[in-house]
N, C-alpha and C positions, 0 to 999 in steps of 0.2 A: 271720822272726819265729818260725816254727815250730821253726826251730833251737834256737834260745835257750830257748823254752819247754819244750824238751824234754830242754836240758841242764840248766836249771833245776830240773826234777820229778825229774827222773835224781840231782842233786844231792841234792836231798830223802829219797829215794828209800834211798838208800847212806846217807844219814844215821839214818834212820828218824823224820827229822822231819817235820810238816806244815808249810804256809803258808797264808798269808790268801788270798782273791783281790783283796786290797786289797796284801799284800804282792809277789803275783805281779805286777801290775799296775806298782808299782814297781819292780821288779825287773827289767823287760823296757820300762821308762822309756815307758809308753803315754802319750801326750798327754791332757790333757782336752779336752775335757770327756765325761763317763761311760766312766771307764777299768777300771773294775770291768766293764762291759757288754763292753767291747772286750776284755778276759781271758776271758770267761767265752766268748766268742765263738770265741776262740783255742784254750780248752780243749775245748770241744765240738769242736770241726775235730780234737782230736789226740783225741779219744774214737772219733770217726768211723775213723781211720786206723789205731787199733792198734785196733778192734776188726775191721775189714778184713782183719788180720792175723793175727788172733787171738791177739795180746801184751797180757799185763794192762795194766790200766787205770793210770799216771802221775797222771790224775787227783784219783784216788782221796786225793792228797796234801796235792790243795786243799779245804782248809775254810770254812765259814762262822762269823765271829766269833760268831754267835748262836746256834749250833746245838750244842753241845758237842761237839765236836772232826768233825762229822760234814761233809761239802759240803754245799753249797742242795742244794733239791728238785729245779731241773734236772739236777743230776748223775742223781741217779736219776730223775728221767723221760729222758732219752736211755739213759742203760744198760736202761732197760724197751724203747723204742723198738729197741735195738739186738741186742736177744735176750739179755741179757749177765745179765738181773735177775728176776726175778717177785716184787718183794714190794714192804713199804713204805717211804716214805720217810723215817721216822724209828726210832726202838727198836732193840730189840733185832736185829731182822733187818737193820736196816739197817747197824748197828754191823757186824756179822758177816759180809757182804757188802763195805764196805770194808777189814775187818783182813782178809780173804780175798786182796783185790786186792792190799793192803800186801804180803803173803807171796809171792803170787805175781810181785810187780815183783823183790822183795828176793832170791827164787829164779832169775830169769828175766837182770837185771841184774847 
């Protein structure tokens, strides 16, 4: 599954579009029931592994429907957890923080 997901975010990525994690979820045909929790689940394990690696964040891709164009709050509390962040999780910093990681996939990819 890890594959998929990451040829998926990869896809995104070269696009320079984002996804839901309602779309992700679809995408990689997660079962119900709480298949948003099981994405979110998959995307943290690949936040873990490229930040291991120290390859930007893929992540970074996935948004939350409610959040203008930004991921939940776990995205940035694991990238805090993961040395990767020090700010907050919404605003301006946080904006800048993900169009960071954007560039950096779009460079790196």
């Amino acid at each position: 599954m890890r594959e998929a997901l990451w040829a998926l975010l990869m896809d995104a990525a070269r696009s320079g579009r984002t996804l839901t994690y309602a779309e992700v979820a679809r995408s990689l045909q997660l079962p119900p029931p709480h298949t948003i929790h099981k994405a979110a689940l998959l995307i943290e394990d690949l936040m873990h592994s490229q930040a291991a690696s120290n390859e930007p964040q893929l992540a970074s891709f996935v948004v939350s429907k409610a959040r203008g164009g930004l991921p939940a709050p776990g995205f940035f509390i694991l990238a805090r957890e993961l040395g990767l962040y020090d700010g907050a999780g919404e605003g301006a910093e946080a904006r800048a923080f993900v169009e960071g990681e954007h560039e950096r996939c779009r460079s790196m990819y």
